[in-house]
ROBALUM-621040 format. One record per residue: x, y, z of N, C-alpha, C in turn. Coordinates in steps of 0.05 Angstrom, whole numbers, plus 32768, in hexadecimal, padded with zeros to 4 digits. Each point is the difference from the previous one (the first is absolute). Layout:
DRENMAR    n.u    n.v    n.w   ca.u   ca.v   ca.w    c.u    c.v    c.w
DRENMAR      X      Y      Z      X      Y      Z      X      Y      Z
...
//
This chain:
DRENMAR    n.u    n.v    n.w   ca.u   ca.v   ca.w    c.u    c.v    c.w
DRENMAR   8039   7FEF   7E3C   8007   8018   8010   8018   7FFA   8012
DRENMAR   800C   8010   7FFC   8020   7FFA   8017   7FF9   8006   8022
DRENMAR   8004   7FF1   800F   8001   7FF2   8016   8007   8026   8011
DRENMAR   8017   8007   7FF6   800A   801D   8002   7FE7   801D   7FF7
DRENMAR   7FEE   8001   7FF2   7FF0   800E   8000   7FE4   7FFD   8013
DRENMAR   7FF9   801C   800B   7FE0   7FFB   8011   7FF5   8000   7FE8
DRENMAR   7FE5   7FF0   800F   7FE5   7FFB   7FF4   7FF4   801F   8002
DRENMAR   7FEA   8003   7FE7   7FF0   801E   8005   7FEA   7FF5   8011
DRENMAR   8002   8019   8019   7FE4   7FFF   8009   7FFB   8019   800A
DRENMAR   7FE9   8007   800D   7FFF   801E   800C   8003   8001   8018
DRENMAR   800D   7FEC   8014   8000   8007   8019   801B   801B   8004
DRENMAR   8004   800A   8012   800C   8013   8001   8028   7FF0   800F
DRENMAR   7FF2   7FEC   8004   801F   7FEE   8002   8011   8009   7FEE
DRENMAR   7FF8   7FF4   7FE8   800F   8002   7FE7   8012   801D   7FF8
DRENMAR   7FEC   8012   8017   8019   801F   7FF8   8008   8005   801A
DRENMAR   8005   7FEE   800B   800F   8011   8019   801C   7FF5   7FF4
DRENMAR   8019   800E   800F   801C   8002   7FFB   8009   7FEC   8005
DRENMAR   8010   7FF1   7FF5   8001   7FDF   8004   8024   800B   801F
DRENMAR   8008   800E   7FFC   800F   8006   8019   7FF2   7FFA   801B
DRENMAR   7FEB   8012   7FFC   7FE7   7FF4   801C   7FF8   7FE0   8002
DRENMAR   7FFC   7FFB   7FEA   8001   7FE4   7FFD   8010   7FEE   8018
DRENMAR   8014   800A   7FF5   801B   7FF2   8003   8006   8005   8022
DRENMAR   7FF9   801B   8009   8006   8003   801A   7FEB   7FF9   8013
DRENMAR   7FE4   7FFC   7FF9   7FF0   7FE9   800E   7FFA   7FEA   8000
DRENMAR   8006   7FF3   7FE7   8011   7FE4   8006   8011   7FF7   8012
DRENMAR   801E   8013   8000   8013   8007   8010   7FF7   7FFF   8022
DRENMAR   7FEA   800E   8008   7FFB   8004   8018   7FEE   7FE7   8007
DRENMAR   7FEA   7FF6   7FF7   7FFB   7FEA   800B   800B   7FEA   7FFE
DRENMAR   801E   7FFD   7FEB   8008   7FEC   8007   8013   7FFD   8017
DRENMAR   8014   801A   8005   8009   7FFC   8019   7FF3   7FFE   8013
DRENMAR   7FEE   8008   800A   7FF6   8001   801A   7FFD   7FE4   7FFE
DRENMAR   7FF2   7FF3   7FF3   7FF1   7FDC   7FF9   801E   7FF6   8006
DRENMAR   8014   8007   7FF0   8027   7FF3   800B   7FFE   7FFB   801B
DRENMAR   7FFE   8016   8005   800A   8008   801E   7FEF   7FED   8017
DRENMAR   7FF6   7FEE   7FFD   7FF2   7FF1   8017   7FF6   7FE8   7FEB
DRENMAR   8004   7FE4   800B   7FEB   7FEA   7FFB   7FEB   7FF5   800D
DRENMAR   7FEF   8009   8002   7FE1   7FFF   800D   7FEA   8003   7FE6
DRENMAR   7FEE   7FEB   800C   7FE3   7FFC   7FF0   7FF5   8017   7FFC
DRENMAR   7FF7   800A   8011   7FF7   801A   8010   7FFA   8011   7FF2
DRENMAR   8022   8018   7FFB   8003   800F   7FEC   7FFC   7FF6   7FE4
DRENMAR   800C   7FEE   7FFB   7FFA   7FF7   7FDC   7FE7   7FFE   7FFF
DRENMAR   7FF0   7FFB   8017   7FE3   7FF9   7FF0   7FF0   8019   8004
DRENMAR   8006   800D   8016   7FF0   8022   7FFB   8010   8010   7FE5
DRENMAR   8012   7FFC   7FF4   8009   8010   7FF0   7FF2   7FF4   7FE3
DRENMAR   8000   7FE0   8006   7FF2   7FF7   7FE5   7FE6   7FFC   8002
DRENMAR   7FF4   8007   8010   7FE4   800D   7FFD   7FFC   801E   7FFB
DRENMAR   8010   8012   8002   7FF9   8019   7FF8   8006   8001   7FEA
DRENMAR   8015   7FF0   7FF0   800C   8004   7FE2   7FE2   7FF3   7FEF
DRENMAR   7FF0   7FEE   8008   7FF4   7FE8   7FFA   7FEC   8018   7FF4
DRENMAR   7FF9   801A   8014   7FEC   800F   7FF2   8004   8016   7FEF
DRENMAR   8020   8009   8002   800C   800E   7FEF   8004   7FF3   7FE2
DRENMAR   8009   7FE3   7FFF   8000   7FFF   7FF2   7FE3   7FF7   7FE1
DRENMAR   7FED   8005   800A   7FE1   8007   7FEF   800B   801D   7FF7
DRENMAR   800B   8012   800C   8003   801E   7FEE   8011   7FFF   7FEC
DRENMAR   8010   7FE5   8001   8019   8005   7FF2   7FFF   7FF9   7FE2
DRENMAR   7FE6   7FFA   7FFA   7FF9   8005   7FDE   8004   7FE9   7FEE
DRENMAR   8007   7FE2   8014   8004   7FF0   7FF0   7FEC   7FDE   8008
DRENMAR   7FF9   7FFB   7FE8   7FE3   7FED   7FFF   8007   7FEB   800F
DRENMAR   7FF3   7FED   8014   800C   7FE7   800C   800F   7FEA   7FEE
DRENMAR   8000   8002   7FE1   8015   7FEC   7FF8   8016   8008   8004
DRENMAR   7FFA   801C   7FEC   8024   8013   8005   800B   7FFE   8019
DRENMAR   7FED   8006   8014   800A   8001   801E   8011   7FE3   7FFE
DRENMAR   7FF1   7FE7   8001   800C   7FE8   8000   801A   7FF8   7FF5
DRENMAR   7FFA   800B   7FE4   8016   7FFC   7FEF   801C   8007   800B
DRENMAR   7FFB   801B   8009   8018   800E   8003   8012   7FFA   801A
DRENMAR   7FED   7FF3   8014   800C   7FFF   801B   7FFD   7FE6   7FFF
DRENMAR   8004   7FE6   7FEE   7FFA   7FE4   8002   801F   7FFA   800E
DRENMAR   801E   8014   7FF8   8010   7FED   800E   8002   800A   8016
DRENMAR   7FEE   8012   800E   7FF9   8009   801B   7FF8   7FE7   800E
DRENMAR   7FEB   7FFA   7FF8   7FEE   7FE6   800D   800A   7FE9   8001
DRENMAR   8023   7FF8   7FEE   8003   7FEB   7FFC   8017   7FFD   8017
DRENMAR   8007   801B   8003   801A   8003   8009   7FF7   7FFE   801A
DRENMAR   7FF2   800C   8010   7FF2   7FFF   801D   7FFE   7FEA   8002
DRENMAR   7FEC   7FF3   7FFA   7FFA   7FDB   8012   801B   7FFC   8001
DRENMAR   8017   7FF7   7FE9   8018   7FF5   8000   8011   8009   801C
DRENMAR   8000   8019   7FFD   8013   800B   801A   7FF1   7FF6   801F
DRENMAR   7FE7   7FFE   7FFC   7FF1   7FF9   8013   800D   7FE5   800F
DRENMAR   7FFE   7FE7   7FE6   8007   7FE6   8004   8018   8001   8009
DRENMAR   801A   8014   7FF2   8015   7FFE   8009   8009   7FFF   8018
DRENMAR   7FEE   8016   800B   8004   800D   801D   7FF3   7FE4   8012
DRENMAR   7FEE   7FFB   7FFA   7FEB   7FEE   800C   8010   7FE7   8008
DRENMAR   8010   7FF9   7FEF   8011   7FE1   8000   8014   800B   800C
DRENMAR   800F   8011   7FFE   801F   800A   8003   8004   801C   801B
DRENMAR   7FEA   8003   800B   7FF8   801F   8009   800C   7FF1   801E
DRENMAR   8001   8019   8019   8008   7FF6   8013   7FEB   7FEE   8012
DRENMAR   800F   7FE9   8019   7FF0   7FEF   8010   7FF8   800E   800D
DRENMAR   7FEB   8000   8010   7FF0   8014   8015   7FE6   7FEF   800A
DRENMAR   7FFD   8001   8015   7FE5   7FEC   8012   8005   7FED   7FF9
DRENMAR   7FDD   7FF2   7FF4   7FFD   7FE0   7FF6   800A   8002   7FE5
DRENMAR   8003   7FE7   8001   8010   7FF4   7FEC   7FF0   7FEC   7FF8
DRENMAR   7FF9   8003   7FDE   7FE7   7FED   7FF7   8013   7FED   7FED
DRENMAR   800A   8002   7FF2   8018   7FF4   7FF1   801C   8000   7FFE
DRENMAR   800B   7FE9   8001   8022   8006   7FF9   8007   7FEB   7FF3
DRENMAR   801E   800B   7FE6   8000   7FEB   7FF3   8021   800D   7FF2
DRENMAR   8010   7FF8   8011   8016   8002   7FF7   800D   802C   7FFD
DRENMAR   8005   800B   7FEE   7FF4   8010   8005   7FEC   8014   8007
DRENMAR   7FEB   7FF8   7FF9   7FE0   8004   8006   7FFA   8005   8010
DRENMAR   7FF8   8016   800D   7FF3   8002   801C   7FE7   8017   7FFC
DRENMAR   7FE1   7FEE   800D   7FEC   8011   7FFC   7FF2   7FFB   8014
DRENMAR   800A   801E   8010   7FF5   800E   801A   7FEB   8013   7FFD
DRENMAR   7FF9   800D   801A   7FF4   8018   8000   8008   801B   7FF7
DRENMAR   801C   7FFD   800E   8016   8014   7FE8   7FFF   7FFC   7FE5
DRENMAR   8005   7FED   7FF7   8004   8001   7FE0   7FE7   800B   7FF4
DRENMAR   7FE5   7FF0   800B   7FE8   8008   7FF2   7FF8   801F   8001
DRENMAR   8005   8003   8017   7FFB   8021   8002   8014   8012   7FF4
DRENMAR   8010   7FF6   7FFA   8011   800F   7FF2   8003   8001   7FDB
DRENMAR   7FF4   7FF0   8002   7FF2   7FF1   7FE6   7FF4   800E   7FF8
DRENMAR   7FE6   8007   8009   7FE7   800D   8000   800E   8029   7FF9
DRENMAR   800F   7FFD   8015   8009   801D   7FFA   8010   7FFF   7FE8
DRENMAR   8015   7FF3   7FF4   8007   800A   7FED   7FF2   7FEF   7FE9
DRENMAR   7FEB   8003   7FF9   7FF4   7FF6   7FEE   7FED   801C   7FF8
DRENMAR   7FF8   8004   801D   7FF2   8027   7FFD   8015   800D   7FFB
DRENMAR   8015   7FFF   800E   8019   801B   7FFF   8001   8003   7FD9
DRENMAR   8003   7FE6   7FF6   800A   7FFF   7FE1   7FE4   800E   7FED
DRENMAR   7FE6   7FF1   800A   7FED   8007   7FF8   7FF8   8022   7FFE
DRENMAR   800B   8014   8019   7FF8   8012   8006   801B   8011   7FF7
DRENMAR   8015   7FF5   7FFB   8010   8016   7FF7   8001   7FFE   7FE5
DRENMAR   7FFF   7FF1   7FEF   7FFF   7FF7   7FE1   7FE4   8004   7FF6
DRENMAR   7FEA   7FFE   8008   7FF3   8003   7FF1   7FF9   8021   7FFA
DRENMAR   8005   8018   800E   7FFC   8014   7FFF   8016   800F   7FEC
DRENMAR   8016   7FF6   8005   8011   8002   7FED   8000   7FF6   7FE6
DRENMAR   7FF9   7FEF   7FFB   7FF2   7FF9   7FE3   7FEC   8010   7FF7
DRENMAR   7FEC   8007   800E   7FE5   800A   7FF8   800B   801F   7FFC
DRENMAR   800D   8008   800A   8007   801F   7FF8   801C   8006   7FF0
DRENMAR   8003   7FF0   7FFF   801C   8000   7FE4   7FEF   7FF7   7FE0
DRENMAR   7FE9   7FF2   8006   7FF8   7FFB   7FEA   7FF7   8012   7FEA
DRENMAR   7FF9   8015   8014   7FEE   8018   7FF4   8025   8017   7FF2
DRENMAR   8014   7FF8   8004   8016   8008   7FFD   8008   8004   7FE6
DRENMAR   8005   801B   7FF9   800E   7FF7   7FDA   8020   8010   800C
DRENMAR   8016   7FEE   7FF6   8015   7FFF   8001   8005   8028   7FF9
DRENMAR   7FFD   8002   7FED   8001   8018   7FFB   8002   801E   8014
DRENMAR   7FE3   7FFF   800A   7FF4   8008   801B   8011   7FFA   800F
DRENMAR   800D   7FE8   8008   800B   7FFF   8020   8018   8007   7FF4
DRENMAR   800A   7FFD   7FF1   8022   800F   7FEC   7FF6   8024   8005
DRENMAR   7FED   800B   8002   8000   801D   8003   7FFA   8001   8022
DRENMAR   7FF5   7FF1   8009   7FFB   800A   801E   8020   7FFE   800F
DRENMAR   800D   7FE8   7FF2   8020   7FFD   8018   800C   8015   7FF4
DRENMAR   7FFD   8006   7FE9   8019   801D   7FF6   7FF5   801B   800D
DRENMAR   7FE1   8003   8008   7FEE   801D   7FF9   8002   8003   801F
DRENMAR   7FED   7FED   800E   7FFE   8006   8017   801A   7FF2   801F
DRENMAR   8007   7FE6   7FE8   8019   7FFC   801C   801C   8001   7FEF
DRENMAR   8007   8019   7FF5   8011   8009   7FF8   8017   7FE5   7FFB
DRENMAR   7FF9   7FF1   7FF4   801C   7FE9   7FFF   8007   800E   7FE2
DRENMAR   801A   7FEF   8002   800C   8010   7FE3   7FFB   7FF8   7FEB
DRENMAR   7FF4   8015   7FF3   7FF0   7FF8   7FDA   800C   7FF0   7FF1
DRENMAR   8025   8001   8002   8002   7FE9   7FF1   7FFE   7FDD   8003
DRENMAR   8001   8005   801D   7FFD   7FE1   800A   7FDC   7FF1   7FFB
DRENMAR   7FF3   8016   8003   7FE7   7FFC   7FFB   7FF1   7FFB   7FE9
DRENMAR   800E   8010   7FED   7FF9   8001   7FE9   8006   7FE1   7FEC
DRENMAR   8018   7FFB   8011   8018   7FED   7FED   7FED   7FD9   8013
DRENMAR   7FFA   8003   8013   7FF1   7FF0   800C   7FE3   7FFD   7FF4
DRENMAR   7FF0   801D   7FF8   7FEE   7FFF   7FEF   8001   7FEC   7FE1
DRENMAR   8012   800E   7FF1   8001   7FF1   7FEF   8008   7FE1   8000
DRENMAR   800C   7FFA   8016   8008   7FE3   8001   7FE8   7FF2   8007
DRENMAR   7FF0   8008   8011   7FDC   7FF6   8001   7FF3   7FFB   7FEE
DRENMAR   8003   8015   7FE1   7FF3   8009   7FEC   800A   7FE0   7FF3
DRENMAR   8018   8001   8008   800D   7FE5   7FE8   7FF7   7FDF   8006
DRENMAR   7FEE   8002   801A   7FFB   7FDB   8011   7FF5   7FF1   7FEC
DRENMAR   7FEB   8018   7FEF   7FE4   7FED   7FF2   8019   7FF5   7FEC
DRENMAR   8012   800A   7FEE   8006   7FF4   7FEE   8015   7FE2   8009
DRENMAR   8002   7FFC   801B   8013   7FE4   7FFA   7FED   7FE6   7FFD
DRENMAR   7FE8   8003   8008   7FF3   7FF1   7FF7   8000   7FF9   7FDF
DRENMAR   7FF7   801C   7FF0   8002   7FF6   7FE0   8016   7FFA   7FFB
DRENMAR   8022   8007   800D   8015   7FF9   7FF8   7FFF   7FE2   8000
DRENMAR   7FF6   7FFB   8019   8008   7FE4   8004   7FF4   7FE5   7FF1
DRENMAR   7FE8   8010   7FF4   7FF0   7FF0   7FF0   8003   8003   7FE2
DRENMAR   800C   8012   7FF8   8019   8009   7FEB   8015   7FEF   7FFD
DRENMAR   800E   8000   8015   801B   7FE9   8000   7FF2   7FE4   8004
DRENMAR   7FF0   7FF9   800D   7FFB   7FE2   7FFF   7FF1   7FFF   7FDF
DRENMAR   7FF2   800E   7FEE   7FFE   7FF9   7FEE   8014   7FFF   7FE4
DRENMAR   8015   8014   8008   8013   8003   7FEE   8013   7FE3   8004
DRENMAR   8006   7FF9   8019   800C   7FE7   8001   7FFC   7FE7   7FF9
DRENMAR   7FE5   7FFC   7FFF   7FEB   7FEF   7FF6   8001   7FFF   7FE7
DRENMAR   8000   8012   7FF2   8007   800D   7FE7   8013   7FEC   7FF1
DRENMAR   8017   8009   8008   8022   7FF8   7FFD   8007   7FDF   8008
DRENMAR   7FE6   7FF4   8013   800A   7FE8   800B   8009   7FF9   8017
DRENMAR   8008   8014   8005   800A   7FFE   8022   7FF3   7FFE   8019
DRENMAR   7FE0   8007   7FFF   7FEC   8002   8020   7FF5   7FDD   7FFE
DRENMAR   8004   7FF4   7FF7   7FF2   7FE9   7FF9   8001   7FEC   8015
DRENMAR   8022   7FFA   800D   8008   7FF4   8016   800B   800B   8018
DRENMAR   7FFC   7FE8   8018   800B   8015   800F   7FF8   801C   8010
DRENMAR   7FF2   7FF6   800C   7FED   8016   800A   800F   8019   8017
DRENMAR   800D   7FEB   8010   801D   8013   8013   8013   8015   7FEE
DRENMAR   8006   7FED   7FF0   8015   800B   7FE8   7FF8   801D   7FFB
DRENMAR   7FE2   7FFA   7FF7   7FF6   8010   7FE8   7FF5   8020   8012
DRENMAR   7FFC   7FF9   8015   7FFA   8011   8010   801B   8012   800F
DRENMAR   8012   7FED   7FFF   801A   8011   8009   800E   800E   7FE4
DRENMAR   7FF5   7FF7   7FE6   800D   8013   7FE8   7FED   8019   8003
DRENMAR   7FE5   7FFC   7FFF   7FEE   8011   7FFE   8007   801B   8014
DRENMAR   8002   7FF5   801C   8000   8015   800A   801C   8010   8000
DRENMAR   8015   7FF6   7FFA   8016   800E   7FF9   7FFB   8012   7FE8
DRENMAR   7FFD   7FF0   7FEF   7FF5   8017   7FE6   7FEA   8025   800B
DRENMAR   7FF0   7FE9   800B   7FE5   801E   800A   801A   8012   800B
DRENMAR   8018   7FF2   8016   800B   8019   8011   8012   800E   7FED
DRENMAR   8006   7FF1   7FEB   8013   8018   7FEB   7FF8   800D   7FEE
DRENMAR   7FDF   8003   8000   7FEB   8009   7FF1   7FF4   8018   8016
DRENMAR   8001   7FF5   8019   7FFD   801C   800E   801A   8013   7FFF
DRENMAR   800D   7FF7   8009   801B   800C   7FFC   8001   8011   7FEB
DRENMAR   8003   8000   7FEB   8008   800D   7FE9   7FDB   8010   7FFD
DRENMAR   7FEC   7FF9   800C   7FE3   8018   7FFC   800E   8015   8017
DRENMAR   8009   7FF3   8016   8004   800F   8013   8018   8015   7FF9
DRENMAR   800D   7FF5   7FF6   8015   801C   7FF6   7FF5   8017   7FE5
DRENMAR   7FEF   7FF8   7FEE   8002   800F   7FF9   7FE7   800C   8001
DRENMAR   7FE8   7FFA   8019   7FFA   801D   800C   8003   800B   800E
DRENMAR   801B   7FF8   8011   8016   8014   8011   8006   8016   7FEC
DRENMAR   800E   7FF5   7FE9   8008   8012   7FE5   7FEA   801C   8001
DRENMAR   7FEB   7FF1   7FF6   7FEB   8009   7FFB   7FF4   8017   8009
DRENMAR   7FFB   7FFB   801B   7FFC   800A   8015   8012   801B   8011
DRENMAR   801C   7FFA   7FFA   8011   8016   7FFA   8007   8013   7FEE
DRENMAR   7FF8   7FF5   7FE9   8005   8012   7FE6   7FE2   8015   8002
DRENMAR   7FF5   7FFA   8013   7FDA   800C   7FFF   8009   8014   801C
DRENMAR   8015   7FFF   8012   8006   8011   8013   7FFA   7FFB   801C
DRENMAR   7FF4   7FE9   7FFE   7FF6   7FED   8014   8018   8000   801C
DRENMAR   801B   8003   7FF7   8018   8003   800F   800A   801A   800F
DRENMAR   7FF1   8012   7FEE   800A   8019   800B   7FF2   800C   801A
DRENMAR   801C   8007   800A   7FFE   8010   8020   7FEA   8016   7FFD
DRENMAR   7FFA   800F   7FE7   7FEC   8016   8006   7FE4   7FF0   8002
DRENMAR   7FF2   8017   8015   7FEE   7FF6   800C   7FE8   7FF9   7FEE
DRENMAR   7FF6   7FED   7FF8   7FEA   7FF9   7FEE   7FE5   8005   8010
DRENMAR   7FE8   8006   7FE3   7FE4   800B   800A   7FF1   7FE2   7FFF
DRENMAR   7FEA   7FFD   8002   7FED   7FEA   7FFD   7FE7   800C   7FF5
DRENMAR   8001   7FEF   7FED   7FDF   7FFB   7FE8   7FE9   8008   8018
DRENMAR   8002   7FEA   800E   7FE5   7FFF   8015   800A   800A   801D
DRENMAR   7FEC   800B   8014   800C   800D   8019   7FF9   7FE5   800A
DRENMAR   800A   7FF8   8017   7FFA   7FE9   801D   7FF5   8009   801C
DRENMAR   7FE3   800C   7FF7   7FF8   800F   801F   7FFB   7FED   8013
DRENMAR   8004   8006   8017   7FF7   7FF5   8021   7FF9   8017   8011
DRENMAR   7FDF   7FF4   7FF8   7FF5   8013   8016   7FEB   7FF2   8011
DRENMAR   7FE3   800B   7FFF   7FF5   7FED   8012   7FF3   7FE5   8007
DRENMAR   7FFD   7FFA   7FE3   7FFC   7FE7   7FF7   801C   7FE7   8011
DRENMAR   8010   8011   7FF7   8016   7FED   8000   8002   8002   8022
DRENMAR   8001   8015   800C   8006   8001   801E   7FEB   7FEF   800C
DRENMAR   7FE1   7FFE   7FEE   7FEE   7FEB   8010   8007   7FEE   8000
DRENMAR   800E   7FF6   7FEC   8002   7FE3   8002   8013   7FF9   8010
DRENMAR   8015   8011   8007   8014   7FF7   8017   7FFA   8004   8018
DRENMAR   7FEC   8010   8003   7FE9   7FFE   8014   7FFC   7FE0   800B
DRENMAR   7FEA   8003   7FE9   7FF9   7FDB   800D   8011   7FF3   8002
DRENMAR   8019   8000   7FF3   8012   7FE6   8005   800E   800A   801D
DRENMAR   8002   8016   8009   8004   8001   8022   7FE8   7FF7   8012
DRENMAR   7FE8   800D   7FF4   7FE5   7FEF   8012   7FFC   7FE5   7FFD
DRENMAR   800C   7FF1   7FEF   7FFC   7FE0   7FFD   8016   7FFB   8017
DRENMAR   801C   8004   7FFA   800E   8003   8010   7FFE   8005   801E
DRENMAR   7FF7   8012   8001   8001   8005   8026   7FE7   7FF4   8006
DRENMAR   7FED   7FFB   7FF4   7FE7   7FE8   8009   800C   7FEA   800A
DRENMAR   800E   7FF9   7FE9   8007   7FD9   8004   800E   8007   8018
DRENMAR   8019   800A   8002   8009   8006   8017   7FFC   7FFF   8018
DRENMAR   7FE4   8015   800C   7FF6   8001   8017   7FF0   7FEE   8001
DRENMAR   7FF9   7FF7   7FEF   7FEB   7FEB   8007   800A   7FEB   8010
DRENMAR   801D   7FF7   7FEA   8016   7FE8   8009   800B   8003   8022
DRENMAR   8005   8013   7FFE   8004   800B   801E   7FF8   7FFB   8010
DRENMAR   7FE0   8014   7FFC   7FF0   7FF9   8015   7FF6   7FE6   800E
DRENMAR   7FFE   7FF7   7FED   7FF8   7FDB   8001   8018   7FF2   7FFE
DRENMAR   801F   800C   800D   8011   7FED   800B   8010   7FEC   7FEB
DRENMAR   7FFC   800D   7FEC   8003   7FE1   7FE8   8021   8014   7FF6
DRENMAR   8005   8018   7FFF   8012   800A   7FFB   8019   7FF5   7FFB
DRENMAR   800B   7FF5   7FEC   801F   7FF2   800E   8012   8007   7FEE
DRENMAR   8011   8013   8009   8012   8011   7FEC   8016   7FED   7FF6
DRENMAR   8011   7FFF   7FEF   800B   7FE9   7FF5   8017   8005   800C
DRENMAR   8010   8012   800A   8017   800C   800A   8005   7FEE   801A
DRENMAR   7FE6   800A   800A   7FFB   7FF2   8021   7FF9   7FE1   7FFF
DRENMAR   8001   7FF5   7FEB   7FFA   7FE8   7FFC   7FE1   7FF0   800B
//
């Protein structure tokens, strides 16, 4: 199954407008931007923590899908942790290295900040079919059909560079040539894949024009892209996750806008 299609299930995720999607993602991740504090990341990734049980997907899938979530957090963690600013005590130093009270706490926050803005964004793009969100940017946020359309199809085309590429490494193999040389073989290969896209890519530009895909008159759609209250709930909660973590952060002083340093 392509990585690009949702899984079937019946939660009601799966039919909301992947635009909504997109714009409550959008909102809890700025607000989470906008300040590095424990605080907020961790009230916001506790409310996602129970949203995400509605979101229709089994604890492997869950795993699976957000594994370079989990990998990516500790890392930025350590980064910050070794490299983050001096502040109070100072428990280690070592040339670069400095591991304070600052660094660790700051550590701690962007390890939630990454955890709490990425994983919700994964979990509701998953339920996403390219298609769907190609009718919600043309239907409901009026961007222009042909840019949308022409970006659609270039999504449509990801799954195949895989078989290309496993096409050309066997055709070369073939002939004699993949055998040595592994740098080599990988710098012919991928030149080849890019003049293999090249020449797919033009001629379903062709294609795609000769079908009317180009023309200024206004085109209808197969399927409508409604947003109604489904979709407004869900931008709902992504402002109530939002202004939670927030006041909470506030209230309890931990607030620290990144502007104000």
């Amino acid at each position: 199954m392509s990585i690009l299609t949702p899984v079937a299930g019946p939660q009601a995720v799966y039919r909301i407008n992947p635009v909504a999607k997109l714009g409550a993602a959008a909102i809890v991740s700025i607000v989470l931007v906008l300040s590095i504090d424990w605080v907020s990341a961790s009230v916001a990734l506790a409310c996602e923590a129970v949203l995400f049980l509605l979101a229709g997907l089994t604890p492997r899938r869950f795993f699976l899908r957000t594994l370079p979530i989990w990998i990516a957090a500790p890392l930025g963690g350590i980064t910050t942790l070794l490299y983050g600013r001096e502040d109070g005590e100072v428990f280690a130093r070592f040339l670069l290295i400095v591991v304070s009270d600052g660094s660790i706490e700051l550590a701690i926050a962007t390890t939630l900040r990454v955890l709490a803005i990425g994983l919700p964004a994964v979990v509701l793009f998953v339920t996403v079919d390219p298609t769907d969100l190609a009718d919600g940017l043309a239907q409901v946020l009026r961007l222009p059909a042909r840019f949308v359309l022409g970006a659609l199809a270039g999504l449509r085309l990801v799954g195949l560079f895989a078989d290309d590429w496993r096409s050309l490494e066997l055709a070369r193999r073939a002939r004699g040539i993949g055998d040595t040389g592994r740098l080599r073989r990988f710098a012919g290969q991928a030149f080849a894949l890019l003049v293999l896209s090249v020449r797919r890519g033009t001629k379903l530009a062709t294609a795609m024009e000769a079908r009317g895909f180009g023309s200024s008159t206004p085109r209808t759609w197969a399927r409508d892209s409604r947003f109604s209250w489904p979709e407004w709930t869900l931008i709902a909660i992504a402002v109530v996750v939002a202004t939670t973590a927030t006041t909470v952060s506030v209230a309890l002083g931990e607030w620290n806008f990144i502007v104000g340093g």
